[in-house]
C-alpha positions in Angstrom: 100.9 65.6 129.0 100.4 68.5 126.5 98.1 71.5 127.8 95.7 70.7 124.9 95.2 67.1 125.7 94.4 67.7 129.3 92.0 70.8 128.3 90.4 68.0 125.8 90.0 65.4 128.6 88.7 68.0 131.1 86.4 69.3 128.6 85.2 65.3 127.8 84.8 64.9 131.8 82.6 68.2 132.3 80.7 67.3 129.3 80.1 63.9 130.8 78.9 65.0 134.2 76.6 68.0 132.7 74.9 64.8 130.4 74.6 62.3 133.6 73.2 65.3 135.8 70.8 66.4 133.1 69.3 63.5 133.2 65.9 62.8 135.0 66.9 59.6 136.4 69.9 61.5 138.1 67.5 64.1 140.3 65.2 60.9 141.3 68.5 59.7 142.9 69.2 63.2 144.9 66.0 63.4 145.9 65.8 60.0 147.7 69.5 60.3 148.4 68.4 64.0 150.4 65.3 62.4 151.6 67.1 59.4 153.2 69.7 61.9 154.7 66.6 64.0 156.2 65.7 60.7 157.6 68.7 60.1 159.0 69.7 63.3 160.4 66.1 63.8 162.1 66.7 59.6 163.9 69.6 61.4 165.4 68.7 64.0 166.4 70.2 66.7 163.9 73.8 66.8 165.1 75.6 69.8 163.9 78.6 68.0 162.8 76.6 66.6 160.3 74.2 69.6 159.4 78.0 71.3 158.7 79.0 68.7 156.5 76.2 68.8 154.5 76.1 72.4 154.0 80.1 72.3 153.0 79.5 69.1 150.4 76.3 70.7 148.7 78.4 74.2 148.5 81.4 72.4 146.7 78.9 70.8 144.6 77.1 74.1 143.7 80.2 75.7 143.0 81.2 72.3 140.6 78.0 72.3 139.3 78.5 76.6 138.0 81.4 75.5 136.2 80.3 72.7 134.7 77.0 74.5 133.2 79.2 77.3 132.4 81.6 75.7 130.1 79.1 73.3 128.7 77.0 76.4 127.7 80.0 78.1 126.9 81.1 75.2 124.0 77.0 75.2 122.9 76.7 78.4 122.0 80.6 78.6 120.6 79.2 75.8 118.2 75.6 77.4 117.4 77.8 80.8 116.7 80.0 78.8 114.6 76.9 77.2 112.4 75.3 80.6 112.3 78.5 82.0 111.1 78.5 79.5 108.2 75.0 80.6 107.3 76.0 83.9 106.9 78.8 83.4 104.9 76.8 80.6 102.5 74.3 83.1 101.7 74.8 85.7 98.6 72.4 88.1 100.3 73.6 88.4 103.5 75.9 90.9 105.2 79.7 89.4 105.8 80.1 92.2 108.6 77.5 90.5 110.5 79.8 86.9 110.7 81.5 87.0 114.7 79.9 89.4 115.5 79.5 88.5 118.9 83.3 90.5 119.5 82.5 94.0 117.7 81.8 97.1 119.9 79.2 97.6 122.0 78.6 101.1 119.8 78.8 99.2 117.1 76.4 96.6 118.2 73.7 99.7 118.6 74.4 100.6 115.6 73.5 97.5 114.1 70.4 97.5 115.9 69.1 100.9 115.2 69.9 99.7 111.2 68.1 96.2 111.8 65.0 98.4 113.6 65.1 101.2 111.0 64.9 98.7 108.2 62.3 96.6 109.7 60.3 99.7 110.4 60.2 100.4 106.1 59.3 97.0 104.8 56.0 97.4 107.5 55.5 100.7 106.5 54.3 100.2 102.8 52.1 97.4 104.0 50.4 99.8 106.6 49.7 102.7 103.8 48.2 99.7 101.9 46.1 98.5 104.5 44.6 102.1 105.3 44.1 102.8 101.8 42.3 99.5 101.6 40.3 100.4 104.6 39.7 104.2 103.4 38.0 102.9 100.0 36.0 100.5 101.6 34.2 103.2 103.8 
């Protein structure tokens, strides 16, 4: 098979398992799945054998489980980027520099926001003199 078709189908099957675990159906079932195994382990007497094998299934699922919600974020915020990206570029006001730019330079990133901040900080400015002034003729 072609590397892009199996990447698509692996992608499909760790979408498919972060939807079915996300569900609140799904962590009814662990919990009476864990609570019957509590049950079970405390009739016999807590064998270690058994105490191992749980600990070794619920790390591989942990470590499943990172991935999963890793790569399912991952694609999420791809996509939101993506649409933001568009909004950028659909508007006549906006700045293009700002489209991806999720891969520019940290330095360059602070320099952004010092701009963002600095700019912010003037349009509230006039509206604060206003507001005094207000305030100062009233008195």
């Amino acid at each position: 098979m072609e590397h892009a078709v199996v990447q698509h189908k692996m992608s499909r099957v760790l979408h498919w398992i972060g939807d079915l675990t996300s569900r609140s159906t799904t962590t009814v079932v662990v919990v009476v799945l864990l609570l019957i195994f509590g049950v079970l382990l405390a009739v016999d007497g807590f064998p270690m054998s058994w105490e191992a094998a749980f600990s070794t299934i619920a790390g591989a699922v942990t470590l499943v489980m990172l991935f999963v919600v890793q790569h399912t974020q991952g694609r999420n915020h791809l996509v939101l980027q993506l649409k933001l990206d568009e909004l950028i570029r659909s508007s006549p006001d906006a700045d293009d520099l700002l489209v991806r730019l999720e891969v520019a330079d940290d330095s360059e990133l602070n320099d952004l926001k010092e701009d963002q901040l600095a700019h912010h900080k003037s349009l509230r400015e006039p509206d604060d003199l206003a507001t005094s002034k207000e305030r100062d003729e009233d008195a």
